[in-house]
C-alpha positions as CSV (number, residue, x, y, z in Angstrom):
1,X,0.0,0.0,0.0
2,X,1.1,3.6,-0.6
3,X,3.0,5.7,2.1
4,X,1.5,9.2,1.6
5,X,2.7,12.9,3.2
6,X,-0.4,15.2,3.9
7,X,-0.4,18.8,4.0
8,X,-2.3,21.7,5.3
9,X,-2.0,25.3,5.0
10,X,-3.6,28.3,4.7
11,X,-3.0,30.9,1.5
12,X,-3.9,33.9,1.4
13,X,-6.2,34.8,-1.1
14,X,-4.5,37.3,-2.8
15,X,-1.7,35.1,-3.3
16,X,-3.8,31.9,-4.7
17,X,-3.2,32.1,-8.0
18,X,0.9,32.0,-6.9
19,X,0.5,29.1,-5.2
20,X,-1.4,27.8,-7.8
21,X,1.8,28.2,-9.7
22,X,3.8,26.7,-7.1
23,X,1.7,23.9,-6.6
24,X,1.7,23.0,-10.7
25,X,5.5,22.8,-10.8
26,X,5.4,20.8,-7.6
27,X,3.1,18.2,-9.0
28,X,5.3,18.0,-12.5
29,X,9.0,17.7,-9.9
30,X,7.5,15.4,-7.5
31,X,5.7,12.9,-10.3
32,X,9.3,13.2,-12.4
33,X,11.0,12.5,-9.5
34,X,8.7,8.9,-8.5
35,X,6.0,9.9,-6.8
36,X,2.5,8.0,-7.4
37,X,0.3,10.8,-6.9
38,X,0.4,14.3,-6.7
39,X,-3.3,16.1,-5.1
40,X,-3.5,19.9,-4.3
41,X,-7.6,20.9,-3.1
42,X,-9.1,24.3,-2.0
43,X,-11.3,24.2,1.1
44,X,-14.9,24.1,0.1
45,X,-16.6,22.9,3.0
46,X,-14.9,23.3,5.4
47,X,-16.9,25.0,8.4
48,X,-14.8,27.0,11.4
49,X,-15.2,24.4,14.3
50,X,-15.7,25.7,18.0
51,X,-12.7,23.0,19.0
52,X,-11.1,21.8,16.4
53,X,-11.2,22.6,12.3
54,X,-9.0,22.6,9.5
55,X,-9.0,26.7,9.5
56,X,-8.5,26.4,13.6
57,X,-5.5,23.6,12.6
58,X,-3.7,26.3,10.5
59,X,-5.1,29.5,12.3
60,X,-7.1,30.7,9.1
61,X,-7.5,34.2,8.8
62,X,-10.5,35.8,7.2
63,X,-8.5,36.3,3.8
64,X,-6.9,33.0,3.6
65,X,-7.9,30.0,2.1
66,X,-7.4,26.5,3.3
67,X,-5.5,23.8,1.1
68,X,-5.2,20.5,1.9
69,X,-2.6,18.6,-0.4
70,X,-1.3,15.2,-0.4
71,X,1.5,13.0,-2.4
72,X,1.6,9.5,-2.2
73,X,4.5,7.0,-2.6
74,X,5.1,3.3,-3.3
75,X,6.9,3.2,0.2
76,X,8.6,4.9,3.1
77,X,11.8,3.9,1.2
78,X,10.6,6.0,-1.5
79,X,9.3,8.8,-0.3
80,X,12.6,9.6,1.4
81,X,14.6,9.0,-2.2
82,X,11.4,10.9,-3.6
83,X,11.9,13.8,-1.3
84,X,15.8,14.2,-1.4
85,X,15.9,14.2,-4.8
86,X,12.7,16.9,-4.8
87,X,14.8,19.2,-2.5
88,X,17.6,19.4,-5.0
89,X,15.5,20.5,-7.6
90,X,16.6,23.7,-9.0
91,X,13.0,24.3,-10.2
92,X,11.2,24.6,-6.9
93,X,14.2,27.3,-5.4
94,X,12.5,30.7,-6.5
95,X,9.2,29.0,-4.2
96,X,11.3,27.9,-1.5
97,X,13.0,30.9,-0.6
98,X,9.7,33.0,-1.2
99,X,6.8,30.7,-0.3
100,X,3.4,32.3,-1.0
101,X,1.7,31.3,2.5
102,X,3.2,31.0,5.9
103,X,5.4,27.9,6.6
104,X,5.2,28.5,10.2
105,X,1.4,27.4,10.2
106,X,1.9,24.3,7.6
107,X,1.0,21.4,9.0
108,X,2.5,17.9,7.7
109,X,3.1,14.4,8.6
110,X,3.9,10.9,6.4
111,X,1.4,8.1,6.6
112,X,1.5,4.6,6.6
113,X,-1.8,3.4,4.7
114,X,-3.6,0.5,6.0
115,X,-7.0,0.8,3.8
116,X,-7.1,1.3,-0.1
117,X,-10.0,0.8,-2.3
């Protein structure tokens, strides 16, 4: 079963269509590179929870959007070759040094999959 690394974030909205620019090269580097999959989605319903919420999860301000995003791999194993060689890509620089949300409230983790249909 695939290993898969989720992502959540929150864009602002007057930045959207840069990170939609971002998020197209990212899916070309990341499927050259090995990876499976490659899913970017805008938050649609997605209500503000009194507890917990994906907006809450990534402190969502009134002019951002949330995006979850997720890649998936053939294995751990891969994902890590996946990544390292991902990282070195010359292409995604300009976004790394000048990412178009805040890194500080991305949240992301890499999951083992036990269910696949």
């Amino acid at each position: 079963m695939p290993y898969v690394d989720g992502f959540l974030l929150a864009v602002p909205k007057d930045k959207l269509e840069e990170y939609k620019e971002m998020a197209k090269l990212g899916s070309t580097v990341w499927m050259e590179h090995g990876a499976l999959s490659y899913v970017e989605a805008l938050a649609d319903d997605v209500p503000y929870g009194e507890l917990t919420s994906f907006p809450r999860a990534v402190q969502a301000k009134d002019d951002e959007i949330v995006v979850f995003s997720y890649i998936t791999y053939e294995s751990r194993e891969s994902r890590d070759a996946v990544m390292a060689k991902v990282m070195a890509d010359e292409r995604l620089k300009q976004f790394m040094e000048n990412m178009p949300f805040d890194g500080k409230r991305m949240i992301w983790g890499g999951f083992k999959s036990f269910v696949e249909r």
